[in-house]
N, C-alpha and C positions, 0 to 999 in steps of 0.2 A: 206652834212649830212653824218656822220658816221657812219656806221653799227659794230656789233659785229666782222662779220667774221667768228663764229662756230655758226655750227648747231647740238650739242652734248645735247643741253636738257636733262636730263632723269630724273626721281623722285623714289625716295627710299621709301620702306615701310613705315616708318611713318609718309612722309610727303603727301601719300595717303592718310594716317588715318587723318591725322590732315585735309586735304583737304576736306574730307569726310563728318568728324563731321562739321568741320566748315559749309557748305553746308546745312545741317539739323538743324543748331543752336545748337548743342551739346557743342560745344566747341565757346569763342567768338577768335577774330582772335590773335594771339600772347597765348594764353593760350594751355598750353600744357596736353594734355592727360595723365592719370595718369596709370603706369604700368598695373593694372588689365583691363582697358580700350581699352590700345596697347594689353593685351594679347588676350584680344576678340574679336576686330576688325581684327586680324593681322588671327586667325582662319577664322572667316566668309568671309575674301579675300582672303585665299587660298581654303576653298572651294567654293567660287567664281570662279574663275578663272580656275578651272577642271571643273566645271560644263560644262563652256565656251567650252573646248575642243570638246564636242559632236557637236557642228556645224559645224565641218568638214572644217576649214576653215585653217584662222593663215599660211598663205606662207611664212610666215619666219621661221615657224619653219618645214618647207619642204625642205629636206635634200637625195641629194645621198649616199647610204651608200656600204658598202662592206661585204660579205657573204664567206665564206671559207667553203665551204662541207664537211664532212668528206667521203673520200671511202663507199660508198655504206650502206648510211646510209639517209634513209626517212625523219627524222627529223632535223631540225637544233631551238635549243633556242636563242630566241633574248632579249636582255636585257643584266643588271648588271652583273649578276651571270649568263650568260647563254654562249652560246656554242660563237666562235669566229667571229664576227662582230663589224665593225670599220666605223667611219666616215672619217678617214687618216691611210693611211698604206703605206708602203715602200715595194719595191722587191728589193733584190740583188740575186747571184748565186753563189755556192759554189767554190772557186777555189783552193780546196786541195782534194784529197778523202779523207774520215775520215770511221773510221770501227765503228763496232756498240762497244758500254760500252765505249767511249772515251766523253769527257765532252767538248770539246772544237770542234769548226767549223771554217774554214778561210774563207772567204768570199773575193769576189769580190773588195766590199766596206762597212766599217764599216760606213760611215759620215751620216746617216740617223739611227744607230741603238743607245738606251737609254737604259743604264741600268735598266731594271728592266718590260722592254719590254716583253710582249706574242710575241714569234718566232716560226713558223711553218717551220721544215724540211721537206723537200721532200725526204720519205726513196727508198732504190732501191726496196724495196716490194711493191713499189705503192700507198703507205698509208702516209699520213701528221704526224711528231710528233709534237706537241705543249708543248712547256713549258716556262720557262721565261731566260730573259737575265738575268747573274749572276756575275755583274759589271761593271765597263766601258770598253767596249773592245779599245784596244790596237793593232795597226797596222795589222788591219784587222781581228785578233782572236776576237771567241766572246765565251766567255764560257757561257755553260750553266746549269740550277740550275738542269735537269737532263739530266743523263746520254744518249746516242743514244740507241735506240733498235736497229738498224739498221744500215747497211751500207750502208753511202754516197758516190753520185759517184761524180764528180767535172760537171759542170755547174746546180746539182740541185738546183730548186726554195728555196729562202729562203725567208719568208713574216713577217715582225714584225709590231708590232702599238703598242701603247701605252695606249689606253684606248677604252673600249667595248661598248655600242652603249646604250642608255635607252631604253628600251621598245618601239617599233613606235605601235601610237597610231591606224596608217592604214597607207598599203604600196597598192601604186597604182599601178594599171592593169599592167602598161609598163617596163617591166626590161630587162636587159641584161646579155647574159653570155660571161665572156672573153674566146675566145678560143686560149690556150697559143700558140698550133701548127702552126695557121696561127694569131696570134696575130689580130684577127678581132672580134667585139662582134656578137651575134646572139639573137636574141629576146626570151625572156623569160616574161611567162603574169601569172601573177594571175586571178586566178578564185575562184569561190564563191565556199563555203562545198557542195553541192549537186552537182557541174560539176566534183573536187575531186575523191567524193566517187566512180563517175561512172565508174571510172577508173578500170577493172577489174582484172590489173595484176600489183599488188603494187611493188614487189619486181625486174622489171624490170631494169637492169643498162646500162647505156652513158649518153649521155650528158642531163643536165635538161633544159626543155622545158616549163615548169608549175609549176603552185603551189598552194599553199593556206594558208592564215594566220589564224592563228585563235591568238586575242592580249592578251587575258587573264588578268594578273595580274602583279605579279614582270616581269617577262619574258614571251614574244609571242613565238607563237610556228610557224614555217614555215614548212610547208609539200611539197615537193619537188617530181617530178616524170619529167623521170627518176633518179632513183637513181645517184649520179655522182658517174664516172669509171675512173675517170681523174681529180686527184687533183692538179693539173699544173691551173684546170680551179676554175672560181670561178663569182661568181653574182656580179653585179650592181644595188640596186634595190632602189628607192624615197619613202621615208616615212615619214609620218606625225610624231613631236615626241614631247613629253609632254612640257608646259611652265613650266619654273623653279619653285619653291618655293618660298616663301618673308619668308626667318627661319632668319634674322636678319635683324636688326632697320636698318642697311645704304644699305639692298641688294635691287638696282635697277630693275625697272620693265623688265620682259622678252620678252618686247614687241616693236612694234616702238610708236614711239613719237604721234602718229594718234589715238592711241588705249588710250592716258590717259584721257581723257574726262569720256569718256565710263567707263573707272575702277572707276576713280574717282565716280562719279553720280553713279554710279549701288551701287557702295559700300553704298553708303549714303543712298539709299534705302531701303537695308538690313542690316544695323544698328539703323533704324531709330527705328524699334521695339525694340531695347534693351535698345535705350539710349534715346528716348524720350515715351516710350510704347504705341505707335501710327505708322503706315503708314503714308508713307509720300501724299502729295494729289494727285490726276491722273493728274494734270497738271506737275510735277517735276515727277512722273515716266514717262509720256509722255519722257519729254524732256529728259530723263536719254536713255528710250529706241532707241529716233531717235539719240542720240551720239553711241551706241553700233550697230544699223542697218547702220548708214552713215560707221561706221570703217568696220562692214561685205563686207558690199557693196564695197568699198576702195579695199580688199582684192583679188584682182584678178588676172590667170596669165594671159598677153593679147596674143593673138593667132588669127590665121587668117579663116574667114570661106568661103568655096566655095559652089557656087549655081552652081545650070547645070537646062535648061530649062526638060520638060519632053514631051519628040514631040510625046510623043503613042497614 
């Protein structure tokens, strides 16, 4: 007997919909839903699927990411538009000195740097500059779109990436800080706003130790203590981060392949009101909710647990 050979399944936004409706009797099977139809099913699936996000779960979209301090500075934004944090980033080291008001940097090795990359210098006053790569660099030169404040000495850190981080939805307890001097990490933990605040001497600087997120909106905010003295150093931290959008008819679900049942059926539920103006009956929400509890459940990371008797 033959088999396929791939296990690549996925299913795109409309064929959700049409999965959905079909499911509720909305639609019969080969009939395709009509644009205003797709426009308001395609809404109550994406606020579907954020709603989902508050159960803390989705291990796929649990990700290490990378954090760049700035010199003695409490806060760091996480997000789109917020301060410099990457899921991939590169280091190289300078191998020319360059003075400050010069636009170009020689580097180690360009083979990891993209035009049009966020590049972090490590100035000799101790402070990180960021700005962007400002074309394809060329045997090792890498200009940049601003000018140096500062003068570079030859083996300073240079860090680029290419794209900044969404928003984590929650960054757990366990992180790390690289420490450049002995290139070893050391533990760095999150705590909650009230172990934070306790802290009674904010302005404090070396190496960070702690922190606390608070996730907000566009951009979270990371509150960091102590302040980092040493921008050579930088975090490691795992963070839950949002499932994608479905903003066009062919964009595949953000999910694994375990999780479409559950899309599917839930959606049908909450369509059922608009397209037949009825709920659907507690036997088909039953069964909608044991496909989204079986993928909860599914969702686990495995790890090992230890017992010790108690001889007291």
């Amino acid at each position: 007997m033959a088999t396929s050979g791939s296990v690549n399944f996925n299913i795109a936004r409309n064929d959700i919909i049409a999965e959905a409706m079909e499911l509720i009797g909305a639609k019969d099977i080969g009939e395709s839903p009509t644009a205003a139809e797709i426009t308001s099913a395609a809404r109550t699936l994406n606020i579907m699927i954020k709603g989902w996000q508050t159960e803390g779960v989705y291990m796929w979209k649990t990700r290490d990411f990378y954090v760049f301090p700035q010199y003695d500075t409490p806060t760091i934004s996480l997000g789109p538009s917020g301060d410099h944090a990457t899921l991939t980033y590169y280091k190289t080291e300078v191998a020319t000195a360059a003075s400050s008001g010069e636009s170009t940097i020689t580097v180690d090795s360009d083979d990891d740097v993209t035009n049009g990359d966020y590049i972090g210098i490590e100035l000799d006053g101790g402070t990180m500059q960021w700005t962007t790569v400002n074309g394809i660099p060329a045997a090792d030169v890498v200009t940049l779109t601003d000018a140096l404040t500062d003068d570079v000495s030859v083996d300073a850190n240079v860090f680029n990436y290419t794209t900044k981080i969404n928003r984590p939805l929650f960054i757990l307890p366990e992180g790390r800080v690289y420490e450049d001097s002995s290139s070893n990490e050391v533990p760095f933990s999150i705590y909650a706003r009230n172990e934070y605040n306790r802290i009674s001497t904010k302005t404090t600087t070396g190496m960070p130790n702690q922190g606390f997120y608070d996730p907000r909106t566009t951009n979270g905010t990371l509150y960091i203590w102590p302040r980092s003295d040493n921008v050579k150093n930088f975090l490691t931290l795992t963070g839950k981060f949002p499932i994608e959008d479905f903003d066009a008819s062919s964009d595949d679900a953000d999910m694994p392949q375990e999780w479409f049942l559950a899309i599917t059926w839930n959606l049908a539920c909450l369509i059922a009101p608009k397209f037949l103006h009825r709920s659907m009956d507690s036997a088909f929400e039953q069964k909608a909710l044991m496909f989204l509890n079986s993928a909860i459940i599914g969702d686990k990371d495995w790890g090992s647990a230890y017992f010790e008797m108690d001889n007291s």
